[in-house]
Structure formats: C-alpha cells, structure tokens
N, C-alpha and C positions, 0 to 999 in steps of 0.2 A: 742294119739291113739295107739292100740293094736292090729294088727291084722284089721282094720277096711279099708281095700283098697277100697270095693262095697258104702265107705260113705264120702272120701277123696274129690270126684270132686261135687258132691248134696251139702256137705257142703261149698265149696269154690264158689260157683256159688251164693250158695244162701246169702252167707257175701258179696262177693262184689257188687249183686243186693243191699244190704240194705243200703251199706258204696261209693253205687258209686259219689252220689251228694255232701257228705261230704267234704264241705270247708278245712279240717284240712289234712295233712300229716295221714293215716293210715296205720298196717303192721298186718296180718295176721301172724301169726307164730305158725307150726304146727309140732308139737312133737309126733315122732315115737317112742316109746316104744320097739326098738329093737321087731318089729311085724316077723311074720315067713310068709305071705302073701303077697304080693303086693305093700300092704300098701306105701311102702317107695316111690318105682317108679309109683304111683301114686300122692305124695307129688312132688316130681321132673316135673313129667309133668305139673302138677296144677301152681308150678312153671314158669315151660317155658310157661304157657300162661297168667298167670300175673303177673305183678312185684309189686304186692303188698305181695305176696306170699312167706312167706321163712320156710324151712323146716330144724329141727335140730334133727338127730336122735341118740337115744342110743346105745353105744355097746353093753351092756347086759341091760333083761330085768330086771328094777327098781321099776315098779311099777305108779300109780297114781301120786302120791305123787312127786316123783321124778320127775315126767315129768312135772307136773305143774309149779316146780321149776326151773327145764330148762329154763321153758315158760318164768318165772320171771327174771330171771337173763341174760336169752339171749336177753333181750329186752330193750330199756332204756326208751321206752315211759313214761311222768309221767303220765297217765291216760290208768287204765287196763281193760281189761274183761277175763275171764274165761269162758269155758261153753268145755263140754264132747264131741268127737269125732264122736259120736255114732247118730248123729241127733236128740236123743231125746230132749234135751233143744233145745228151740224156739230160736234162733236171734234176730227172728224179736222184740225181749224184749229189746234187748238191746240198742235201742237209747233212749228210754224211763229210762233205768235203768242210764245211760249218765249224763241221763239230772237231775237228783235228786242230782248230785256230787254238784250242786251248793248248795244244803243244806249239805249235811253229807259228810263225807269220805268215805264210804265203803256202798254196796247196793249190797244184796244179798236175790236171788230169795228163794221164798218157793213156790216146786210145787203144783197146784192144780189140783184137777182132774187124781190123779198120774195115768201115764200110766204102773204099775211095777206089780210084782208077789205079792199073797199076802204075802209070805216069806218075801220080801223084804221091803215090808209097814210095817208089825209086829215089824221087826229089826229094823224099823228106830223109830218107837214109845218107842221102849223100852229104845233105843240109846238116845233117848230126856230125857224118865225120869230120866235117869241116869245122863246124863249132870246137867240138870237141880237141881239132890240133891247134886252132889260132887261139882259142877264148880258153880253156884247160876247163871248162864246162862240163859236165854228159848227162843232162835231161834227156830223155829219152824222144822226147815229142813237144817243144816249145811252140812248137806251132798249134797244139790244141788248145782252143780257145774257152775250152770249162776251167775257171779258174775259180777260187774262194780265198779273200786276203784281207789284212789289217790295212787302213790309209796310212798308217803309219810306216808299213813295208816299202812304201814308195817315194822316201827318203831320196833325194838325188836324180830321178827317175824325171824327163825332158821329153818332150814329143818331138816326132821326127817319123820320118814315111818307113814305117818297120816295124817300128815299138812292137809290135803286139808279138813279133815271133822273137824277142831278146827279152821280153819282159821278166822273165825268170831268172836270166841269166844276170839284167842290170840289178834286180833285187837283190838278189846273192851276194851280189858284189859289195851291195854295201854295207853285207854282216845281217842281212833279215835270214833267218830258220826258215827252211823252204824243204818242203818234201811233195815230193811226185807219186801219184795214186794210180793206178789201174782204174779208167773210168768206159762204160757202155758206150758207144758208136752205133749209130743207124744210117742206113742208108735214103737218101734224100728222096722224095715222095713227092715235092712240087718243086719249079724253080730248076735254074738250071745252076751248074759252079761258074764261078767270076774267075776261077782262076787256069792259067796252063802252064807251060817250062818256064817261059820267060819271067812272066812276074812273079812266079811263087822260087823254082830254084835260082834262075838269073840272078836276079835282082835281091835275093838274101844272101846269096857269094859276096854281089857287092857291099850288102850294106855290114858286111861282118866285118869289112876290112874299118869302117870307123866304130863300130864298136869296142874294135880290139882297139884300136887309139884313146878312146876314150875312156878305157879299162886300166890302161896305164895310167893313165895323167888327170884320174878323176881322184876328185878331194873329198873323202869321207870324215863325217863328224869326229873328231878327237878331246877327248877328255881332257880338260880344264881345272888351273886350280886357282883359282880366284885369292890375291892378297888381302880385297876388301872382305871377302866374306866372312861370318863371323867363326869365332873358333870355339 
C-alpha cells in the first residue's frame, strides 16, 4: 500500500469476512510503502482489532515490487496470495484461486471486464506482445496482482524493481505448474492510481530486456545421482 489509508479498514474487513471460517492458521500481512497519509495508523489500528492483522512498513519509499517482497519474506506461510491495496482486485477470488494449488503451483488472475484507463488497457496489451516475442510467455495479464501460490514455486525467483509484473513468467521458467484464471476487477472507490506510461509501459519494455537475459543463462535445479547414497 501507498498512500491508500480510506482502503486499509474495507479491505481488512472484507479478508477476514472471506477467511473467517477457515479451518487453517491465517495472517494478513500489509505492506506500507513508506505512505505520506494515514495509511500506516490505519494498519496499526486494523491491527489492534485483529490479530490476524500484521503490518510491516518501509522507511523509504521502494516501490511495488519492493513491497510485495517484504510481503514474501516477512512471512513464512507455505501457501501465498497477493493482490493490490487499492480494492480493486476481488478477495472474494481467492479461496477459489486456494483451491486450484491442488493441481499446479502457482494461479494467477487475469482481469476481466478491466475496471482501468484506457491508457492503462493499451500498455498492458502491448506489455503482452512484447513478453510474448522476447520471453516465448503468453499470460494474459502478469501485471494482475491477485495471485495464490506454493513458497515453493519461487525456487530461483530474486528481487529486483519489477518482480511483480515477470513474476509468473520467472516461476514458469523454473518448471512450477502455473495456470491463469479469469478473475472480477472493480473499479477504484478511494485513492488515486500510482501509476501512468512511463513507469508502468516504459519502464517494463525496459525491464524485459534483463529478464530475457536472465531466462537464458539461469540455472534451474538438476537431478542428481549421488555415489555415496545407499543402494
């Protein structure tokens, strides 16, 4: 979250309506992007009314990307979700998106019915075709950030100012089962969008050119046949 204090308690309300019956241990964990608003003392209060609730914020602001990784590494659960601060991505997708981990590793929404700018629809079209010719990919929407995955899927997987729109694409790469779902989109209600051409088309042209480098010349796990082991 960025700046999103008017969307901290709607969204905390509305996960642990979805997560309240769930049999399993759950933990919400919400990542403040060194916000200049509210935001933070919003997370804290959300906090002190439930203890499923844990908030870790940045000192300076990082970015997307950065904070998702927070999200990942402050956390140890082996089973993840993602989704954006902002309430546009639906929750309520994600016990459905849950429950698909008993086939694949990795399940990651493509929005339908996008509620966005058409600036922003354009850029992500053209953000496809270009995946699509450099990386031999075709996710339809890597840029949606409702996601549900094994920590195991994320074998290989490095942070770096991007991660979040290749994050499907680096899984794949390293032999994780990944399938892409048709998931609800809403159009935003408070808060304004962080992003415009530059850093969302711009700046993922550029970052594709090291992905595709690193797609090449990345060393995935290889089966082993041990002399010592027993026979």
């Amino acid at each position: 979250m960025f700046n999103e204090s008017a969307n901290v308690a709607p969204l905390v309300e509305e996960i642990a309506r979805l997560f309240a019956a769930e049999p399993r241990p759950w933990e919400l964990v919400l990542v403040d992007d060194c916000s200049t608003d509210g935001t933070w003392a919003e997370i804290l209060a959300a906090q002190a009314r439930d203890p499923h609730v844990r908030g870790l914020r940045h000192t300076k602001n990082r970015g997307q990307s950065a904070a998702v990784w927070t999200g990942l590494t402050g956390s140890t659960a082996p089973l993840l979700c993602t989704l954006d601060g902002d309430l546009q991505n639906d929750p309520a997708e994600l016990p459905r998106m849950l429950a698909l981990l008993g086939e694949v590793d990795f399940v990651c929404g493509h929005r339908v019915n996008r509620q966005d700018s058409f600036v922003r629809k354009v850029s992500s079209r053209v953000a496809r075709a270009a995946r699509k010719l450099v990386l031999r990919y075709d996710f339809a929407d890597t840029g949606c950030a409702l996601r549900a995955f094994k920590r195991s899927s994320l074998t290989g997987v490095f942070p770096f100012n991007g991660l979040h729109r290749f994050l499907p694409i680096l899984v794949a790469g390293n032999g994780s089962r990944c399938r892409e779902v048709p998931v609800n989109h809403r159009p935003r209600v408070a808060g304004v969008s962080k992003y415009g051409v530059w850093n969302r088309l711009g700046r993922g042209l550029f970052d594709l050119v090291g992905v595709a480098w690193y797609q090449r010349r990345r060393l995935n796990p290889v089966a082993v046949d041990d002399s010592r082991a027993p026979r």
